[in-house]
DSSP file (Angstrom, degrees, kcal/mol; ACC not computed):
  #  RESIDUE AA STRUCTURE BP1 BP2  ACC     N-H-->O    O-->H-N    N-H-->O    O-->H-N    TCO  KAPPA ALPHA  PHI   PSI    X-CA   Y-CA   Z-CA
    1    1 A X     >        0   0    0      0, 0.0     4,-2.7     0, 0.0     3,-0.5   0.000 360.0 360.0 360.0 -36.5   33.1   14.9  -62.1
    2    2 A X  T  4  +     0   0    0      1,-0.3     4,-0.2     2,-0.2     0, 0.0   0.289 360.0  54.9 -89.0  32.6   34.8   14.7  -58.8
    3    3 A X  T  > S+     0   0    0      3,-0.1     4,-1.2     2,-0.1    -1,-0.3   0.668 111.4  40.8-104.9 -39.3   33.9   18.0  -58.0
    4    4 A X  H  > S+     0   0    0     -3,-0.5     4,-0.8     1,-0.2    -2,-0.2   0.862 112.7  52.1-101.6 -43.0   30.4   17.6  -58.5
    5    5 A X  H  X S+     0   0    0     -4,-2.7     4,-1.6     2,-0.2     3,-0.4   0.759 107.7  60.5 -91.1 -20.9   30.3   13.9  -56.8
    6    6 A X  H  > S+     0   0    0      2,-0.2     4,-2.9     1,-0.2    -1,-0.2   0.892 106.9  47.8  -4.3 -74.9   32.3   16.0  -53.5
    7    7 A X  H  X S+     0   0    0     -4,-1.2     4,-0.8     2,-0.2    -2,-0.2   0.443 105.6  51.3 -65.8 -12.3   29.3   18.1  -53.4
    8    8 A X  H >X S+     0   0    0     -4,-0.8     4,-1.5    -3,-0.4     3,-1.0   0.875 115.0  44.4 -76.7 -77.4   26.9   15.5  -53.4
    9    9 A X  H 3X>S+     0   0    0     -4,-1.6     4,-1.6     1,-0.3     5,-0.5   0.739 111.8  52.9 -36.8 -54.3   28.8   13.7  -50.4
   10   10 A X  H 3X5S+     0   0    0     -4,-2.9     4,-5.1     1,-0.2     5,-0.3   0.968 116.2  43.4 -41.3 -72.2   29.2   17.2  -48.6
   11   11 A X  H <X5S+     0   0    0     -3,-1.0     4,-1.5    -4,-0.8    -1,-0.2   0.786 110.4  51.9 -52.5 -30.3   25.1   17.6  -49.1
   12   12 A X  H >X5S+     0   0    0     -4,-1.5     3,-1.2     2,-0.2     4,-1.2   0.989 112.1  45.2 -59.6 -60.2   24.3   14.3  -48.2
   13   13 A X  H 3X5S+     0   0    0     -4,-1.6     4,-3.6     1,-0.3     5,-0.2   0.872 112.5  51.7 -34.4 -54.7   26.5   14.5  -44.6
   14   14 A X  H 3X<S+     0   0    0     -4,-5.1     4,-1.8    -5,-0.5    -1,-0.3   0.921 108.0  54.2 -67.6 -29.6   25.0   17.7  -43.9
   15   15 A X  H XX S+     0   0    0     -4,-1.5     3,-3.1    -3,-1.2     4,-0.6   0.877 117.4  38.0 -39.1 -99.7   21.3   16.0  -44.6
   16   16 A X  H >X S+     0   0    0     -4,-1.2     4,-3.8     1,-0.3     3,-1.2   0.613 107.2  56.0 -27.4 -69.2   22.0   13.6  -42.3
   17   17 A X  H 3X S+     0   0    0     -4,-3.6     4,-1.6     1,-0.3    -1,-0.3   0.771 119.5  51.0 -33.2 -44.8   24.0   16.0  -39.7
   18   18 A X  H <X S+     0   0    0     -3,-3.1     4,-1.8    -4,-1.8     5,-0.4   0.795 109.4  40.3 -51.0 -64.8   20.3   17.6  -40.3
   19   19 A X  H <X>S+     0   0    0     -3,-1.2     4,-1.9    -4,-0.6     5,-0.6   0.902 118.4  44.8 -75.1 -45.6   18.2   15.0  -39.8
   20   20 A X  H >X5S+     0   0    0     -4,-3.8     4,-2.9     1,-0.3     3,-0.8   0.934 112.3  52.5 -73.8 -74.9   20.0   13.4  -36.7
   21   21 A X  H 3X5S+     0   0    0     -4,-1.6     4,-1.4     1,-0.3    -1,-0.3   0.594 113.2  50.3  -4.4 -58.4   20.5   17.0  -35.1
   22   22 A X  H 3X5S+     0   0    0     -4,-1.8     4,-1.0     2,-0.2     5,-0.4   0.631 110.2  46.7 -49.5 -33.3   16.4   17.1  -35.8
   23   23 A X  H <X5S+     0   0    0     -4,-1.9     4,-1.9    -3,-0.8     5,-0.3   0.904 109.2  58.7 -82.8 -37.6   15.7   13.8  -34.2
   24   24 A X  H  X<S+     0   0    0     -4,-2.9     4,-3.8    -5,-0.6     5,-0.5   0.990 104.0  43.0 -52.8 -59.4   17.6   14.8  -31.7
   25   25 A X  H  X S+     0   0    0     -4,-1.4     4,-2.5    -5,-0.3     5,-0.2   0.978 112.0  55.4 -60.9 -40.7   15.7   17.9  -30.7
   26   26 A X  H  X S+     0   0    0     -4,-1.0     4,-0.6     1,-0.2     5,-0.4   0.967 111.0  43.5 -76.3 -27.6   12.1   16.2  -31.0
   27   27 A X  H >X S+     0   0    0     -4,-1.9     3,-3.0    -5,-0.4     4,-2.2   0.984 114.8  49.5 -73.9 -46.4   12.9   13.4  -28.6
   28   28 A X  H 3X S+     0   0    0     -4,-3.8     4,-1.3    -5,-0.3    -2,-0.2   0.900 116.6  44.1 -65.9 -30.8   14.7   16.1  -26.1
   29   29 A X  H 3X S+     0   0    0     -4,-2.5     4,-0.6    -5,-0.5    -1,-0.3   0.509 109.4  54.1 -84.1  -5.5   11.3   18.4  -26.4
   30   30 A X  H <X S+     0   0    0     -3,-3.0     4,-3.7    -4,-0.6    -2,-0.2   0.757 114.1  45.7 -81.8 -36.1    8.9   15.2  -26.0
   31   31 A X  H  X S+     0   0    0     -4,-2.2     4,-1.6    -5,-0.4    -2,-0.2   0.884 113.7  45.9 -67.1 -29.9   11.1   14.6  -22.6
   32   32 A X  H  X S+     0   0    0     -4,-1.3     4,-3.0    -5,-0.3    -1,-0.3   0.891 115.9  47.7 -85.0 -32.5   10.8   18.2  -21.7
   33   33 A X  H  X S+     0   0    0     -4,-0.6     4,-2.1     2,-0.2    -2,-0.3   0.986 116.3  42.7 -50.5 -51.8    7.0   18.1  -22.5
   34   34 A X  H >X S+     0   0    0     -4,-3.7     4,-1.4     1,-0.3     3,-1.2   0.949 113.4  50.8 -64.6 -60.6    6.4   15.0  -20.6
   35   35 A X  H 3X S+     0   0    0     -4,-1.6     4,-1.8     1,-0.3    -1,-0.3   0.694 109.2  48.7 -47.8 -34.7    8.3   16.0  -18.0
   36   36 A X  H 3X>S+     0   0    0     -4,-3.0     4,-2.0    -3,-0.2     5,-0.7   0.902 113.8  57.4 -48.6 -49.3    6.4   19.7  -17.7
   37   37 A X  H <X5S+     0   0    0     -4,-2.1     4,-0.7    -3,-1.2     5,-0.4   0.913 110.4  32.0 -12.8 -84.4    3.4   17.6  -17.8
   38   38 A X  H  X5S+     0   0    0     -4,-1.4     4,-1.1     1,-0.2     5,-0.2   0.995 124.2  47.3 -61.8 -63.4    3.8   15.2  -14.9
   39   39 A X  H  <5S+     0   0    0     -4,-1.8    -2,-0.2    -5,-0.2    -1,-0.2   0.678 125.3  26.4 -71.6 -25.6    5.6   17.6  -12.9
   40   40 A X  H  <5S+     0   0    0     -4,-2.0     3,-0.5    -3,-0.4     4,-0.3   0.689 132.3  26.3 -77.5 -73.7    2.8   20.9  -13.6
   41   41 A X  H  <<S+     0   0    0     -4,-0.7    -3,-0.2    -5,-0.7    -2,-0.2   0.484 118.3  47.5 -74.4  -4.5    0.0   19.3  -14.2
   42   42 A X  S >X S+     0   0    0     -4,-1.1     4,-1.2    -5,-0.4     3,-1.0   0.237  84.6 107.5-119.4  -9.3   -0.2   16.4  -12.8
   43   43 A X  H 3> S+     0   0    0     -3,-0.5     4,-2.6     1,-0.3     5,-0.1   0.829  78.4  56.2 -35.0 -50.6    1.2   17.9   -8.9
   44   44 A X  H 3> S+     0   0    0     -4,-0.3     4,-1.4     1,-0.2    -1,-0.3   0.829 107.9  46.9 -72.0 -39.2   -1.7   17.7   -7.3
   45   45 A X  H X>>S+     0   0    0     -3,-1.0     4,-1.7     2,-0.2     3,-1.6   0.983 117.3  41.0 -61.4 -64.1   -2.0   13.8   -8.1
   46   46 A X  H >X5S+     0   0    0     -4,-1.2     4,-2.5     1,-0.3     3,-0.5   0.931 115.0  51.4 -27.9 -75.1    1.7   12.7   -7.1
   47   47 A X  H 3X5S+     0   0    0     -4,-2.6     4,-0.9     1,-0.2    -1,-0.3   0.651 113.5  40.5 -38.0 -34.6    1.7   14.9   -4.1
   48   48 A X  H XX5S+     0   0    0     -3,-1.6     3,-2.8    -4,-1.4     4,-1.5   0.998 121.6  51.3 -92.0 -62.5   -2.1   13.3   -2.8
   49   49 A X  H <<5S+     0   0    0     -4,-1.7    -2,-0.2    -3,-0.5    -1,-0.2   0.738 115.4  43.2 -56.9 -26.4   -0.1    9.5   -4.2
   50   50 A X  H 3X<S+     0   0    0     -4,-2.5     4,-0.8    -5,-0.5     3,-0.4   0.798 112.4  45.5-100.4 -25.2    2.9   10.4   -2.1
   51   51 A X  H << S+     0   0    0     -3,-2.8    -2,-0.2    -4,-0.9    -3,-0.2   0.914 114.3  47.9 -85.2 -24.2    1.5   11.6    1.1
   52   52 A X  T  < S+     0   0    0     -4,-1.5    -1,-0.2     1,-0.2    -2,-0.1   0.050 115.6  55.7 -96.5  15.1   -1.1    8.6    1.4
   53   53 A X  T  4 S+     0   0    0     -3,-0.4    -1,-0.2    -5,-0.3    -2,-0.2   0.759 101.9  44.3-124.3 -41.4    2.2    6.4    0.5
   54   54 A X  S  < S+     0   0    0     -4,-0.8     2,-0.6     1,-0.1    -2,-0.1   0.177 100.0  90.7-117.1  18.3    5.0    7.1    3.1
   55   55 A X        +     0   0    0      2,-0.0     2,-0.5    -4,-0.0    -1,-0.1  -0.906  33.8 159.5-132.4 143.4    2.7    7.0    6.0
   56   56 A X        -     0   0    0     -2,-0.6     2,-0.6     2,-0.0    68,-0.1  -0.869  20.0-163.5-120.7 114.6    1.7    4.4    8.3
   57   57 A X        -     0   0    0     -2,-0.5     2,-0.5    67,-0.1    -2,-0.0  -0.737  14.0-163.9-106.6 134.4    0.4    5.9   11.3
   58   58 A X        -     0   0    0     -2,-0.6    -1,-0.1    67,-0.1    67,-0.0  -0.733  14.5-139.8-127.4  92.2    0.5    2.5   14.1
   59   59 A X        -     0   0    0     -2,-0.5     2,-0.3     1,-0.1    -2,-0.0  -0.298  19.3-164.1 -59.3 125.4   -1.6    3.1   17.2
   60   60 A X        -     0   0    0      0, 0.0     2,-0.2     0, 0.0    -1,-0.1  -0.997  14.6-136.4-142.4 105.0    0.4    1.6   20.4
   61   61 A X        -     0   0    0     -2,-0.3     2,-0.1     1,-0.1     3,-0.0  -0.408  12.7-120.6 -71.1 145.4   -1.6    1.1   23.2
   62   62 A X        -     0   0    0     -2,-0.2     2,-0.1     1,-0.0    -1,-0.1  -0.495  33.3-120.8 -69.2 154.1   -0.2    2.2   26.6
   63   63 A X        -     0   0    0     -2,-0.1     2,-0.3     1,-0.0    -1,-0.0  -0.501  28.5-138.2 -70.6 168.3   -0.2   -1.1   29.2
   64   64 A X        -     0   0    0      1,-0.1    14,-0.1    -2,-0.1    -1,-0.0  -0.736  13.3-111.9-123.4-172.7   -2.0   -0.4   31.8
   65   65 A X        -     0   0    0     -2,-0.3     2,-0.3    12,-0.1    -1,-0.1  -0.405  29.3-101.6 -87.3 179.0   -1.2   -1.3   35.9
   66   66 A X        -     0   0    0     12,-0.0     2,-0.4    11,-0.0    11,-0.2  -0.879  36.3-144.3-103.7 144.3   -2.5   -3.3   38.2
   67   67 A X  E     +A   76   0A   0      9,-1.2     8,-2.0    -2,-0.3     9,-1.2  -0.860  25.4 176.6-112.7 145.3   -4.7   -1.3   40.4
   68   68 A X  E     -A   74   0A   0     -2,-0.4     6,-0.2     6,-0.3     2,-0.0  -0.939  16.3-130.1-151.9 143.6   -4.7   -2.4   44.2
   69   69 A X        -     0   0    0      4,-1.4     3,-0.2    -2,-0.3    -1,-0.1   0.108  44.5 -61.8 -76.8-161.2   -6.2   -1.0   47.2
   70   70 A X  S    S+     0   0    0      1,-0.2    -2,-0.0     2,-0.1     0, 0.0   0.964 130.2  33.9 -68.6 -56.1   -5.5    0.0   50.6
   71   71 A X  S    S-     0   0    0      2,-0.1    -1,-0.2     1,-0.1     0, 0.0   0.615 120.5 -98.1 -78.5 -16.0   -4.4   -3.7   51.8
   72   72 A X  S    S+     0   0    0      1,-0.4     2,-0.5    -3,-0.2    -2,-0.1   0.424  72.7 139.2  95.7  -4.3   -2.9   -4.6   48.7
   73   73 A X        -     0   0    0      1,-0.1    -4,-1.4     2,-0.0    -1,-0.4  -0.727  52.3-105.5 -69.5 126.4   -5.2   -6.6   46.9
   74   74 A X  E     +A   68   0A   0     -2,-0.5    -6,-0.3    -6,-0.2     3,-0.1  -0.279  33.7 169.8 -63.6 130.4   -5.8   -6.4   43.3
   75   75 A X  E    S+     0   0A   0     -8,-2.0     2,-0.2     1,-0.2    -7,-0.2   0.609  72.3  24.2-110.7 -11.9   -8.8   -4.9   42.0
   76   76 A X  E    S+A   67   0A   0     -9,-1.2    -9,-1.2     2,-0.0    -1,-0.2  -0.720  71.0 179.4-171.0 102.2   -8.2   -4.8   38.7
   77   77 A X        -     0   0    0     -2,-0.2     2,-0.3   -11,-0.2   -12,-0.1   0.031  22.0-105.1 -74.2 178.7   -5.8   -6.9   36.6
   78   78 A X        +     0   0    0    -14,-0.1     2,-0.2   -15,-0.0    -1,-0.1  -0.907  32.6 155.1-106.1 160.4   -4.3   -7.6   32.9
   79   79 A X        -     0   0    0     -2,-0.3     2,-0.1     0, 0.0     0, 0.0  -0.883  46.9 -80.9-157.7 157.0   -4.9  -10.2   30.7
   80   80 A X        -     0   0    0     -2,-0.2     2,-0.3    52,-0.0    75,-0.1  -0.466  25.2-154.7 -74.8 167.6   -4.5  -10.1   26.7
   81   81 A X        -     0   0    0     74,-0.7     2,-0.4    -2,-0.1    53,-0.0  -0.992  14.3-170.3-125.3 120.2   -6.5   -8.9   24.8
   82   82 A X        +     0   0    0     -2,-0.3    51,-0.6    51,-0.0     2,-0.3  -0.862  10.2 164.3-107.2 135.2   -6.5  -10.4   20.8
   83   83 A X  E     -B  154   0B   0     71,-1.4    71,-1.5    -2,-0.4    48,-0.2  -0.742  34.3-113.9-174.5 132.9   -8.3   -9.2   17.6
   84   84 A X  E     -BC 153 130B   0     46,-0.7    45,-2.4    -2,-0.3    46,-0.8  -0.284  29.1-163.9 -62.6 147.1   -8.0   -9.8   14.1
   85   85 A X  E     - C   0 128B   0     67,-2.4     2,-0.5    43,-0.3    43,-0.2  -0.984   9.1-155.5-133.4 127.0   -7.0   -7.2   12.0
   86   86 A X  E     - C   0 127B   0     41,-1.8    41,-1.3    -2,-0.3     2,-0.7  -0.890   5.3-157.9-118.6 145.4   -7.2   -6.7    8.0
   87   87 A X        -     0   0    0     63,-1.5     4,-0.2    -2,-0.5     3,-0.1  -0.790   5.3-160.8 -89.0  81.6   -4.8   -4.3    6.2
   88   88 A X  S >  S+     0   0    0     -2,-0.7     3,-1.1     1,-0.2    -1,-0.3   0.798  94.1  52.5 -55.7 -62.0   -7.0   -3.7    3.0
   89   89 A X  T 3  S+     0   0    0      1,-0.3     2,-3.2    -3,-0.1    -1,-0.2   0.782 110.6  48.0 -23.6 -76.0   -3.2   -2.5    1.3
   90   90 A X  T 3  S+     0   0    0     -3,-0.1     2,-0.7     1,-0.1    -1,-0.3   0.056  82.2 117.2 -74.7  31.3   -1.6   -5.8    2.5
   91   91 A X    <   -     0   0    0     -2,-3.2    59,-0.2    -3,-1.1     4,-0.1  -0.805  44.4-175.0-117.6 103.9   -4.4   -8.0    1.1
   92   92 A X        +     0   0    0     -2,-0.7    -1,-0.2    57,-0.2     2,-0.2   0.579  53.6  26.9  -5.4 -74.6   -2.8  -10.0   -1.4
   93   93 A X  S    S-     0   0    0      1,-0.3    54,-0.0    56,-0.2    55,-0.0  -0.407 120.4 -30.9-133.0 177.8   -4.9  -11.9   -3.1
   94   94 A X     >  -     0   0    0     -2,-0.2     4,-2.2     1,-0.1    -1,-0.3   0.029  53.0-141.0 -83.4 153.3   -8.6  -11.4   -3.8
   95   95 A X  H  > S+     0   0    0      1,-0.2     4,-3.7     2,-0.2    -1,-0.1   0.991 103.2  52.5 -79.8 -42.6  -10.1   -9.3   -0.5
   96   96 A X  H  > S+     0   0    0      2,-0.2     4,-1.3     1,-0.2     5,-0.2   0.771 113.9  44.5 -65.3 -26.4  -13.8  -11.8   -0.8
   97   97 A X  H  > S+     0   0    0      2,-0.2     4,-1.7     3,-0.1     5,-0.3   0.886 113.4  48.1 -73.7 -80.0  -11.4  -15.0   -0.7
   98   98 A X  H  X S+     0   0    0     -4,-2.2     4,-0.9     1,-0.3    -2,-0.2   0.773 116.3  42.1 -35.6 -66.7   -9.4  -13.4    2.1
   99   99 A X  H >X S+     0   0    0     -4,-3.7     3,-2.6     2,-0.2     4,-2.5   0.984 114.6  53.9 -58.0 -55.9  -12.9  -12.4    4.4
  100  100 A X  H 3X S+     0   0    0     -4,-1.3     4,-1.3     1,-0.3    -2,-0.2   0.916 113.8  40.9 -52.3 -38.2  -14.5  -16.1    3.5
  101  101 A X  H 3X S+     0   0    0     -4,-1.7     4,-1.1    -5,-0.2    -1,-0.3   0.658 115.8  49.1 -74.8   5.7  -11.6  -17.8    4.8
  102  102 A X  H XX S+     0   0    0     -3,-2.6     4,-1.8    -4,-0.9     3,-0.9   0.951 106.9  53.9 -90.1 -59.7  -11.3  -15.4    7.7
  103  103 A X  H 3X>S+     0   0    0     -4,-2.5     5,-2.1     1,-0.2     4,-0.9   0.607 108.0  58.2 -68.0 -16.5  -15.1  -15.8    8.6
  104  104 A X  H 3<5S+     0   0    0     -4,-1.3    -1,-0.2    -5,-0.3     3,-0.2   0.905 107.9  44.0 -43.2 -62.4  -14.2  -20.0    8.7
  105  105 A X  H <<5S+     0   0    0     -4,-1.1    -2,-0.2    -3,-0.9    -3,-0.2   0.955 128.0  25.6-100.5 -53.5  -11.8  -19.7   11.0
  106  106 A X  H  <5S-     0   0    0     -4,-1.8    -1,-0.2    -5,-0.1    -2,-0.2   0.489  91.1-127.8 -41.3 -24.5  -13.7  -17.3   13.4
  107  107 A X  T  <5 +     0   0    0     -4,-0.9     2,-0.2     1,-0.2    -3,-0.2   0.987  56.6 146.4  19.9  98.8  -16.7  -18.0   12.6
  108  108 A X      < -     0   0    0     -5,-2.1     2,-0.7    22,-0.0    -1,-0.2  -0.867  60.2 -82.4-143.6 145.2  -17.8  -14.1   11.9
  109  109 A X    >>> -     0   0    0     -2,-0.2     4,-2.4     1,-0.1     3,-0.5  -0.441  36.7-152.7   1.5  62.4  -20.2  -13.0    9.4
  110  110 A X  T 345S+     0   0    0     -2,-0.7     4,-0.2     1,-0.3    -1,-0.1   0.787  95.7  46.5 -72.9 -22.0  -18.5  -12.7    5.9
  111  111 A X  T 3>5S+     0   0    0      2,-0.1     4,-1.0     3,-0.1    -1,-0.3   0.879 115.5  47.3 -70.7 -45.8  -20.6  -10.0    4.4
  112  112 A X  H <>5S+     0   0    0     -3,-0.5     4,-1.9     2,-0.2     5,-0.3   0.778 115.4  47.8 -60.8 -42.6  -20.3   -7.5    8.0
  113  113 A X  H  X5S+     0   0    0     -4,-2.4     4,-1.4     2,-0.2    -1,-0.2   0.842 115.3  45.8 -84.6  -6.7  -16.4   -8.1    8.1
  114  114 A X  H  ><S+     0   0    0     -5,-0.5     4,-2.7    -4,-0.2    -2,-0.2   0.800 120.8  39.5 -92.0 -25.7  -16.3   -7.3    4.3
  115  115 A X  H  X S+     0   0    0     -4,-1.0     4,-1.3     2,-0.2    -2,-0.2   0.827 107.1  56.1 -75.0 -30.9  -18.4   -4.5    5.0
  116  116 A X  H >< S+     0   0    0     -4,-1.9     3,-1.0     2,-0.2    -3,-0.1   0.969 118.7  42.7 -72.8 -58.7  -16.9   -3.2    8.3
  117  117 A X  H 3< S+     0   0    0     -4,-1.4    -1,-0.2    -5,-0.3    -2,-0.2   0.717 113.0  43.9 -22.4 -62.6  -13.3   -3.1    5.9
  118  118 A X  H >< S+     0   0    0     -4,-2.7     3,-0.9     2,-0.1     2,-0.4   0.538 101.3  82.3 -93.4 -11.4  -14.2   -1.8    3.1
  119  119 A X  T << S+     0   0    0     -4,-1.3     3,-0.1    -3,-1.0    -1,-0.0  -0.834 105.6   6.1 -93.5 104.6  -16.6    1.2    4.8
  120  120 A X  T 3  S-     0   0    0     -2,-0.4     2,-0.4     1,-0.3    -1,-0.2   0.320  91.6-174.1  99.7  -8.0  -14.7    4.1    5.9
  121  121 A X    <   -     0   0    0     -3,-0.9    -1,-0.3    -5,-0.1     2,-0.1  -0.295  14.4-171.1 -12.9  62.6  -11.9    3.0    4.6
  122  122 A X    >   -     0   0    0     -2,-0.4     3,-1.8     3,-0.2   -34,-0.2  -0.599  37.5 -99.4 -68.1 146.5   -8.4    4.8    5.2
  123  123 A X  T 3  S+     0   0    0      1,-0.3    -1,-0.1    -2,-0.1     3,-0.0  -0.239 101.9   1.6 -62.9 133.3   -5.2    4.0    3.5
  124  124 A X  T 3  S+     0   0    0      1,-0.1     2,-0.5   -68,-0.1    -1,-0.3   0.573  94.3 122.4  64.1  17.7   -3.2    1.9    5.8
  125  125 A X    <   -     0   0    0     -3,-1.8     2,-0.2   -69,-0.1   -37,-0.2  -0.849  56.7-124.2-130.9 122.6   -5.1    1.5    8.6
  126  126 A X        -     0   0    0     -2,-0.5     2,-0.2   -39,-0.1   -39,-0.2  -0.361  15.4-137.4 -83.7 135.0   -6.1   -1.6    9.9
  127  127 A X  E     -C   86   0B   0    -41,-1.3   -41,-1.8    -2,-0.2     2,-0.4  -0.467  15.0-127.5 -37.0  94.9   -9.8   -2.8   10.6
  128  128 A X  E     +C   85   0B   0     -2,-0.2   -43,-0.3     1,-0.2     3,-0.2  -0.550  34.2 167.7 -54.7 117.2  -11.1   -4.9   13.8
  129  129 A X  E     +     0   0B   0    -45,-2.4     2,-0.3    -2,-0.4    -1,-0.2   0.969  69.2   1.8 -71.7 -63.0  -12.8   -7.9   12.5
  130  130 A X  E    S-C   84   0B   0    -46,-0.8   -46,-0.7   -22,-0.0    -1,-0.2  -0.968  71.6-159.2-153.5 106.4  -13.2   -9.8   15.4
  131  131 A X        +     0   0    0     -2,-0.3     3,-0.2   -48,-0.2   -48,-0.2  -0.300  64.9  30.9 -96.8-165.3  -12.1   -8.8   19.1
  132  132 A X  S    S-     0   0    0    -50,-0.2     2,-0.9     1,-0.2   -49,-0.2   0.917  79.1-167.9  23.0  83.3  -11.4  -10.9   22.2
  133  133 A X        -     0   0    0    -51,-0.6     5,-0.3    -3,-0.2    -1,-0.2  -0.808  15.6-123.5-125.5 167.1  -10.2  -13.7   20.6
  134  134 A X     >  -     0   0    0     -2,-0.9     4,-2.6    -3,-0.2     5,-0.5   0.015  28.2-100.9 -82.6 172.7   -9.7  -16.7   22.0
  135  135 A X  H  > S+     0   0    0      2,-0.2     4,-1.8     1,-0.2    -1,-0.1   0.900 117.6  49.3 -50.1 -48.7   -6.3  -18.9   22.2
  136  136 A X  H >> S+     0   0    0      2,-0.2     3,-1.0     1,-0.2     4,-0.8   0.915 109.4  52.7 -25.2 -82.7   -7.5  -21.3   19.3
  137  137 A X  H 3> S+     0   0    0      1,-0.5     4,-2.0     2,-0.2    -2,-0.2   0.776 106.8  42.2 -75.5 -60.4   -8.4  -18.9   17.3
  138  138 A X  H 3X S+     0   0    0     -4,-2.6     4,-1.1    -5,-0.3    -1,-0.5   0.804 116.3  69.1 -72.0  -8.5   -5.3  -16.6   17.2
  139  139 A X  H <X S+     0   0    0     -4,-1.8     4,-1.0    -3,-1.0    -2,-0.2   0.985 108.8  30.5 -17.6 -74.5   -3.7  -20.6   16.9
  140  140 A X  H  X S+     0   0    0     -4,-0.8     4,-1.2     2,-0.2    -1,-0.2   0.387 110.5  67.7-107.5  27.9   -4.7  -21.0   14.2
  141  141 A X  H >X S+     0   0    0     -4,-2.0     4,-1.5    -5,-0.2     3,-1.0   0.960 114.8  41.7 -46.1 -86.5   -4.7  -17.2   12.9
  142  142 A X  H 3< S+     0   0    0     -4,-1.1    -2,-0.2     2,-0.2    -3,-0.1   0.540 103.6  59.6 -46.8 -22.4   -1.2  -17.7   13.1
  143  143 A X  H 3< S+     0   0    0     -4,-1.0    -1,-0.2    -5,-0.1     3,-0.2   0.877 117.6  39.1 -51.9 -47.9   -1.0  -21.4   11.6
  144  144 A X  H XX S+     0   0    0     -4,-1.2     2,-2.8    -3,-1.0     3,-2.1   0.599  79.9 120.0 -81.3  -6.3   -2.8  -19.7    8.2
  145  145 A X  T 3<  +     0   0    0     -4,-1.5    -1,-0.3     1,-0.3     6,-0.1   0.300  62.2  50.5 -69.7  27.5   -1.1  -17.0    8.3
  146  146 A X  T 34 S+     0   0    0     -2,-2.8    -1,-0.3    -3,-0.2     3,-0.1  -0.216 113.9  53.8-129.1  26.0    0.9  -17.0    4.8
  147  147 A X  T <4 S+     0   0    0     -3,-2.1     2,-0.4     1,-0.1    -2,-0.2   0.608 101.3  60.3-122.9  -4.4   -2.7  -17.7    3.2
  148  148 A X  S >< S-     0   0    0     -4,-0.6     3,-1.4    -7,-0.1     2,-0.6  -0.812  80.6-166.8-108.5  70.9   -4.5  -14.7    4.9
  149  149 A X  T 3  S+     0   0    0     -2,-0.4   -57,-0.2     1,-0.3   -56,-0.2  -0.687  75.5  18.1 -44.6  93.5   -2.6  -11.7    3.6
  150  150 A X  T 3  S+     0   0    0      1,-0.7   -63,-1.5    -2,-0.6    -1,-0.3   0.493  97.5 127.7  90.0  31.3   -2.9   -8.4    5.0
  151  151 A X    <   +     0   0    0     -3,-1.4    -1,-0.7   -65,-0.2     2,-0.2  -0.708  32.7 171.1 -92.0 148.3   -4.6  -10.6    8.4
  152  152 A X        -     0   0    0     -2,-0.3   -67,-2.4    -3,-0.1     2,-0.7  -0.894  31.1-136.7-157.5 159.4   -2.7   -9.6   11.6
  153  153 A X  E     -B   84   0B   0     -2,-0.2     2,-0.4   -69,-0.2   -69,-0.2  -0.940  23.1-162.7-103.0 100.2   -3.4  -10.4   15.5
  154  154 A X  E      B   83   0B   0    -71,-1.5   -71,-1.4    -2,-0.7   -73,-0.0  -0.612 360.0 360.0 -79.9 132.8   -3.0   -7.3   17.5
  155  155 A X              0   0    0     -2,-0.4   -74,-0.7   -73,-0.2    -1,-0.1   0.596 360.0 360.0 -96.0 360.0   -2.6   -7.8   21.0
């Protein structure tokens, strides 16, 4: 009898050894699928997701002089210049919330600044809503600003 009940234990182990050894191999060959998957098939999408992600291209205006004449007199000075700017990426919370309160404090259009955004759109690049604006206005841009997400004042 303990010869025979040996050889059941022997068979069982090796079942197992079997089975585990098998389980093994079908999870390591879904992982090699997925990964051939994302990594064949899928390129073209990462690659487009990855180039539109790791750049932010941020247009930096030169100053300009003061331009003077013969005698020395100024003909042409600086002054700031302000205008709101919306990030569509950096808009938080819902973008039609964001533009109504935007067009409150500006008093702009809210249907043309939702249109001027969203039309033409490129990733990361921010939108003039509203140029020259006056000292109030970037106030109290900058008072709201943690409820206007993706808002910014470019000078």
């Amino acid at each position: 009898m303990r010869l025979s009940s040996s050889k059941n234990t022997q068979h069982n182990q090796r079942r197992r050894i079997l089975i585990f050894i098998s389980i093994i191999a079908v999870v390591f060959t879904t992982l090699i699928l997925r990964l051939w998957y994302l990594q064949v098939i899928q390129c073209e999408l990462y690659q487009d997701l990855s180039k539109n992600n790791r750049i932010r291209l941020v247009r930096v205006k030169s100053p300009r002089g003061i331009i003077y004449d013969n005698n020395g007199i100024a003909l042409a000075t600086n002054r700031p210049f302000f205008s709101a700017s919306v990030t569509l990426e950096d808009v938080k919370q819902d973008l039609d919330k964001t533009i109504g309160y935007l067009s409150q404090l500006l008093n702009i259009n809210a249907a043309a600044a939702k249109s001027k955004v969203t039309e033409n759109h490129q990733p990361f690049q921010s939108v003039d809503v509203k140029q020259d604006l006056k000292f109030k206005e970037v106030a109290q841009l900058e008072e709201y600003k943690n409820d206007l997400s993706g808002v910014i004042v470019r000078v």
